[in-house]
N, C-alpha and C positions, 0 to 999 in steps of 0.2 A: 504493500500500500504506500502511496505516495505522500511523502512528510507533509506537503501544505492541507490533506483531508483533517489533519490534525489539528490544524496549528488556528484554525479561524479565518487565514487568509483565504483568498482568491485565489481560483487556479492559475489565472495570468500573476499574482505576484508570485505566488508560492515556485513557482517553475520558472521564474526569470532571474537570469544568470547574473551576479555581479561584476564588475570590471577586473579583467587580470590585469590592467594597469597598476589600478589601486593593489591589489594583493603584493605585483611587484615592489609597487612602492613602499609597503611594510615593513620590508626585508630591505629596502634598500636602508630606511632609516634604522633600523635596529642596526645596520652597520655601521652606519656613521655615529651613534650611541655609543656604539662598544671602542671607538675610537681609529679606523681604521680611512684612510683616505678613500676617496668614492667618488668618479665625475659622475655625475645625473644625468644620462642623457636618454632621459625613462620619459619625461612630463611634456604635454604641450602649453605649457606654459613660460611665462617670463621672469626671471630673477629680476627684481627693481635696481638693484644695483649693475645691472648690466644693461638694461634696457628701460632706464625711466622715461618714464610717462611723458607724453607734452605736456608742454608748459602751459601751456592757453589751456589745456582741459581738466588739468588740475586748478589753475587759479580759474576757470570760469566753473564749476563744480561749489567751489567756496564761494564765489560770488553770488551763486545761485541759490546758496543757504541762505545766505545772510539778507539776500533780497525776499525771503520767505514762501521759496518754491518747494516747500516740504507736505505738499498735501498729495492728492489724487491725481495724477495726470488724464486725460482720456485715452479711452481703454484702445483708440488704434495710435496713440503717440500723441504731442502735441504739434498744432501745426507748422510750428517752427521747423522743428528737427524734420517734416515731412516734405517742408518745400525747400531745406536744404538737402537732401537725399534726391530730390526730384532735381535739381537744380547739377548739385555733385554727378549723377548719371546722365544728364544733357552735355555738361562740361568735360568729363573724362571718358565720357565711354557711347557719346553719341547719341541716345537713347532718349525720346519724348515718352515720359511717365506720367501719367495721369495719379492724383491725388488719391482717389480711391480704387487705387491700384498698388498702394504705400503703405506697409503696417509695420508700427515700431512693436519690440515687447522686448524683455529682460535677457537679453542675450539668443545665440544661435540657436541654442538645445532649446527652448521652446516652440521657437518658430518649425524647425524640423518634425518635432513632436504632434504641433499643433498641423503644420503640412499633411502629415502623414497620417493624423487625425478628420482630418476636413476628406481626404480626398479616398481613403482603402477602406472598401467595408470589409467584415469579419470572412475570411475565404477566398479574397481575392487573391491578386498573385502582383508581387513584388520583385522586378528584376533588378539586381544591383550586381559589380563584380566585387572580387574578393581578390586582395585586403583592401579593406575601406572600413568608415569608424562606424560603428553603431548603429548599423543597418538592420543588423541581426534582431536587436534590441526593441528599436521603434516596430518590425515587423512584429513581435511575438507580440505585444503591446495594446496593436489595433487589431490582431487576431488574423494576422495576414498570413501569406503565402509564402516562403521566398523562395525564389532561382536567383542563385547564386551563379556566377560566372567567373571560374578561376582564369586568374590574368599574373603575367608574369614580366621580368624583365625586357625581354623581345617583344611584347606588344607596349610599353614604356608607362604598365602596371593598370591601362585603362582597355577597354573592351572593346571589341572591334563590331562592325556593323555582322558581320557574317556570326557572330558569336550572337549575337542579338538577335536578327530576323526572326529565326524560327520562334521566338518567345511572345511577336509583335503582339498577336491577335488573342493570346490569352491574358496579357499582363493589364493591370490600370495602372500601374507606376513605372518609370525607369527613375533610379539615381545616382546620378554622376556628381564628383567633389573633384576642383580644379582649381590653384594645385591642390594635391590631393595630402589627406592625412589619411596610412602614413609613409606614404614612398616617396613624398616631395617632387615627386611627376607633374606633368603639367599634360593636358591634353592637347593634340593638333588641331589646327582647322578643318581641314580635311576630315581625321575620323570626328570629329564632333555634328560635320557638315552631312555628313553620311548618315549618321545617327537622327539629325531632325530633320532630313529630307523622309525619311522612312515613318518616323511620325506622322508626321504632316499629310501623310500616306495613306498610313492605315486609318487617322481619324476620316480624311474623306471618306474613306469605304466605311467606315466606324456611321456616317451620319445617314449613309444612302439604306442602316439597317438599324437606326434607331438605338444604337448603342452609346454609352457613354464614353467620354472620349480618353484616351490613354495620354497620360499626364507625365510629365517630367518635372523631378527638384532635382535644380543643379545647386547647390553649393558652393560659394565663390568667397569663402570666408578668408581668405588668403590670397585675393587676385592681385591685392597691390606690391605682395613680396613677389615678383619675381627677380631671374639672375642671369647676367649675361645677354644673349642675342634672344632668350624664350619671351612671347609674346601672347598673355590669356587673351584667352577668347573666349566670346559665350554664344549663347543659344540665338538670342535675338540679333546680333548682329551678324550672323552666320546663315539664319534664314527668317527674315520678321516674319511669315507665316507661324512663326510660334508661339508668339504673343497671347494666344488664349490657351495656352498648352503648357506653359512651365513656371514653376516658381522657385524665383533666388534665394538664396539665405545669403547673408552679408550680414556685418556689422564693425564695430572699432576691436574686438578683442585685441585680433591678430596685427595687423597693419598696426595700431595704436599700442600693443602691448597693454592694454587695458581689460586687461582678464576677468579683472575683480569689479568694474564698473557697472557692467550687463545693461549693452546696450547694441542690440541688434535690429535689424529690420529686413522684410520680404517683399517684395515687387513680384507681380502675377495676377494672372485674372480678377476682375474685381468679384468675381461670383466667387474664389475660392478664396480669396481675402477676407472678405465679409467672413465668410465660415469658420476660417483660421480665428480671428476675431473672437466670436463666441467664443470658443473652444480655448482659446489662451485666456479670453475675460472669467470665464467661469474659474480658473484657478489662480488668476490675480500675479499671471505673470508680466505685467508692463514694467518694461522701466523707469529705474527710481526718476523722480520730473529732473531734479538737480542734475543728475547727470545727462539727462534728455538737451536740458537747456544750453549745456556747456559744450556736447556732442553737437549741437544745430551751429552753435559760435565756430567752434572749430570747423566745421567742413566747408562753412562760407568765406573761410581765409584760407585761401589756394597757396600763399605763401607760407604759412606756417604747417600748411597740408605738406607741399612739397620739402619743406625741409626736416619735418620728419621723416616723410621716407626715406630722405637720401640718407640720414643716419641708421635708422633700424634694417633697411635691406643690405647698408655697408656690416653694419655690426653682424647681422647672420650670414651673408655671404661668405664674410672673410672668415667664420668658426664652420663654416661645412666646409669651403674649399682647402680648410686645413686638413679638416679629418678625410674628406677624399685622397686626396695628395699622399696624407701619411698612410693611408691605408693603401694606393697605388705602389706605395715604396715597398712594404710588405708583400704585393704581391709578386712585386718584382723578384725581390729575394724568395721567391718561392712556397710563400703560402698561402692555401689557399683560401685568400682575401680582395672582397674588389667593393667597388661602389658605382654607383651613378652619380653622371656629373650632376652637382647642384642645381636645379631648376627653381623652383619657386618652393613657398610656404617657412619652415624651421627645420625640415626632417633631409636626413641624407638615407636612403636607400641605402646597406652595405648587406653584402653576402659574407659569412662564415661559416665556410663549406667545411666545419671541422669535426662533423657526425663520424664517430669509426678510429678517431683519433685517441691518442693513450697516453696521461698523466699520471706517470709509475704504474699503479692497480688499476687505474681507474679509467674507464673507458668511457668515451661521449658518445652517448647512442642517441639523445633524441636531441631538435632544437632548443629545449629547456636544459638538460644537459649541459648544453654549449652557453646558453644566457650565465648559469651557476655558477660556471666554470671562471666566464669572464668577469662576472661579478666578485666572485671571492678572491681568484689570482691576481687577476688585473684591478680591479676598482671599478671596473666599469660597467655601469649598470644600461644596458636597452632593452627593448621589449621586444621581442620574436613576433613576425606576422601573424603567425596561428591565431594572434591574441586579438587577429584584427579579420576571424574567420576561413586563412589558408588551413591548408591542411600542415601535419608535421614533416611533410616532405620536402617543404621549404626550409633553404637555409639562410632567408631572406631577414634584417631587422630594422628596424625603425632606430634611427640616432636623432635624438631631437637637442638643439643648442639653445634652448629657451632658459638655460638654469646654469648655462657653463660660462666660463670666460674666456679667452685668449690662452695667459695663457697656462689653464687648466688644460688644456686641449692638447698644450704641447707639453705638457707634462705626461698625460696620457697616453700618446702617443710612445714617448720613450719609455713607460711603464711596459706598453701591449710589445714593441718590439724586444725588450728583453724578456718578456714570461711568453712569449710564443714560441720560443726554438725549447722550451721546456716538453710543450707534443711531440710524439711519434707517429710518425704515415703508418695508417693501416698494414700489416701484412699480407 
């Protein structure tokens, strides 16, 4: 018999899985407790000491106190923050937004929640690929369906239209996150173009038989980090026939390093806006007004806009393009260790192909294995794909630099290259 008949709960809580982020993250602090050096490259999150906040959004947040914005905001945002958001996507990204097509609420994980709420009813079928964050989760949730679609290095972690097709005509959701958490890929124009031409497809044939039309959340929580020549792209500007077909999630988290703020917003159909609406008012997720007021201040200064990103995409860039580099050098010398080059978001993509390998007795047979391994010998803590719905045949992990510094990185580094000639090749 299954523990939640017991407990009082619901089947849907009783049966939903907790984060092995979080579990990871336990173990990492008990290590750092016991006294023991540890780079963090577990969390998506921001060390403040490496990545402070703007200035404008910290003093316009205080200012908003004190001007006495501490009550209720309205439950789809105020309309400040909404006709700067509308305004921010005419100016950087091209896009005529209409107003009641604009919902603020307390960061991404509601809006996705409430997405995936407004649009799957109990049974339907959710395609997303694998590794991607939390899809598993919001499916079990709303009583959904999922196809899963394992994606790997050579498709550059995102799913290709031919992996897709066959799913078209049963699915009501695709979801796509770019760049993505957690392989820090970015998606092409091309396969993205492919993706809502096929849409855009099936819903005609979807209208001529009275069916409801299959929906897309893309995810763009991270479009303003990218690195190098990569250039996001999204859904609407790649085919505006999509316009009644997909909804973004965006907010300051990532871009802003304002984690702790919770202040996000979604652009989409005004029919599934509205809905989302309800479904986040009923649980009293909006955000706080204070930070609403000081989020609209900030994004109506393009100046103080752009000069933070030029710092926060300098400051992650230059801690991935290290750990790739250093970890290139190690594959050089023969181990097997590689990464993808840095594209967008905080995460580096790195392989440790070290399954089968032998530390005196002790043999690494599975990707958790190999996380343990690195954790206790080395100090350094990531989190294996699996954690992100692969299977354990991946030797793929997520390294996230939201929590590390300079040069942590390169202390790291010369940690992992002298406890790696410590392994033995399989015989």
């Amino acid at each position: 018999m299954s523990d939640w008949l017991d407990s009082g709960v619901s089947q849907m809580a009783g049966t939903l899985r907790g984060s092995s982020i979080l579990a990871i993250a336990g173990q990492v602090r008990a290590l750092v407790a016991s006294g023991k050096q540890v780079s963090n490259l577990t969390i998506g999150d921001f060390e403040p000491k490496e990545y402070p906040l703007p200035k404008k959004l910290v003093d316009g947040t205080i200012a908003a106190l004190h001007a006495g914005h501490s009550n209720y905001p309205p439950a789809n945002g105020i309309l400040e923050l909404r006709t700067a958001v509308q305004a921010m996507y005419k100016d950087r990204c091209g896009l005529d937004i209409a107003l009641d097509r604009i919902l603020i609420a307390g960061g991404a994980r509601p809006l996705l929640y409430g997405a995936y709420r407004a649009i799957v009813n109990p049974g339907e079928k959710v395609l997303y690929s694998v590794p991607s964050w939390n899809n598993n989760h919001y499916v079990h949730q709303v009583g959904g369906v999922a196809i899963e679609i394992e994606v790997g290095p050579e498709d550059n972690f995102f799913p290709r239209l031919e992996a897709i097709a066959p799913h078209l005509q049963e699915a009501a959701l695709i979801v796509l996150n770019s760049p993505q958490n957690p392989s820090g890929t970015c998606i092409d124009e091309a396969t993205l173009k492919s993706v809502c031409d096929a849409i855009v497809a099936e819903n005609e044939r979807r209208k001529t038989v009275g069916q409801r039309p299959l929906m897309m959340i893309y995810d763009q929580i991270y479009w303003m980090l990218t690195f190098g020549d990569t250039q996001h792209v999204d859904p609407l500007r790649v085919h505006p026939g999509m316009a009644d077909y997909v909804v973004y999630i965006d907010g300051i988290s990532k871009a802003f390093a304002a984690t702790g703020l919770r202040v996000g917003w979604s652009i989409g159909p005004a029919r599934v806006i509205e809905a989302m609406n309800k479904v986040i008012g009923h649980v009293g997720a909006w955000a706080p007004k204070p930070e609403q007021v000081a989020t609209a201040h900030l994004l109506r200064d393009s100046k103080a806009v752009d000069e933070y990103l030029a710092f926060i995409r300098d400051a992650a860039e230059t801690r991935l393009t290290l750990l790739h580099n250093g970890l290139a050098e190690l594959g050089k010398n023969g181990f097997p260790v590689r990464s993808l080059q840095p594209q967008g978001a905080i995460y580096l993509s790195a392989e440790f192909a070290l399954r089968g390998w032998r530390d005196g007795d002790k043999v690494l047979q599975t990707s958790d294995d190999v996380r343990k391994w690195l954790l206790d010998e080395v100090g350094m803590a990531i989190v294996p794909f699996d954690a992100f719905g692969t299977h354990d045949a991946q030797d793929w992990y997520r390294l996230s630099v939201g929590a590390i510094s300079v040069p942590d990185v390169k202390a790291l580094l010369v940690r992992l290259g002298d406890t790696l000639p410590r392994l033995k090749k399989p015989a």
